[in-house]
N, C-alpha and C positions, 0 to 999 in steps of 0.2 A: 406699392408706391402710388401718392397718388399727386398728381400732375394737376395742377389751377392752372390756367391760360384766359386770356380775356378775349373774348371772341363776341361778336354781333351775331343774333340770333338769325339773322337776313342768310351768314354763311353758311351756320351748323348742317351739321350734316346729319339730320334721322335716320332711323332705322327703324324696321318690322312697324309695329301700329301706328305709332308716331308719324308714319310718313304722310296717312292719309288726310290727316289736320294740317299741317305743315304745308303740304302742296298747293292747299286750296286760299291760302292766307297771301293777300298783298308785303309789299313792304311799307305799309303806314300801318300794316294790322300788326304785322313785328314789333314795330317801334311802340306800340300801343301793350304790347302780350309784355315786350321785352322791360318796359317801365314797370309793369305790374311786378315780374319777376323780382328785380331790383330792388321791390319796397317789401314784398315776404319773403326774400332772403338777402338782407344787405352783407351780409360775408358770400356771398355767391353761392354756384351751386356745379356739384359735378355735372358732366355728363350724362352719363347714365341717371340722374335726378332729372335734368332737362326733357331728355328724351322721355323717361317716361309720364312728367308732368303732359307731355304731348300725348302721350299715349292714353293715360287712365282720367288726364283732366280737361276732355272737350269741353266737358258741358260746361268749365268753370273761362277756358277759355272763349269759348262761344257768349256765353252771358258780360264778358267785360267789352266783347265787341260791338253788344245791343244785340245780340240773337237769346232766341227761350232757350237755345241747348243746343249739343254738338250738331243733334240731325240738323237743325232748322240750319245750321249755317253750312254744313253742307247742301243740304234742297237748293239752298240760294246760289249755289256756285255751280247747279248742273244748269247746260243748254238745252 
């Protein structure tokens, strides 16, 4: 069975690789990730598609935030 809900990506809750993108994002960069989302998938999207868009597509969300790739917006987020 599978279960649609509407949820803000600011709440989701990651899991395993996912987390480490996820953590490091404000909630302007959500709002920014979460529009992109919206517009390649206008029927929405599971779950488990979420999560691993976080997981296997840094580099894609890195590059819509104005970073070269996932490292680089990680570097930018260590102190």
């Amino acid at each position: 069975m599978t279960i649609y809900k509407e949820e803000s990506l600011k709440n989701f809750s990651f899991w395993s690789g996912a987390k480490h993108v996820a953590a490091c994002l404000t909630e302007k960069e959500f709002d920014i990730i979460e529009e992109l989302l919206e517009e390649l998938y206008p029927d929405g999207m599971e779950e488990t598609e979420v999560n691993d868009f976080f997981w296997f597509d840094g580099d894609t969300i890195a590059q819509a935030l104005g970073y070269e790739d996932e490292d680089d917006l990680l570097e930018s987020r260590k102190e």
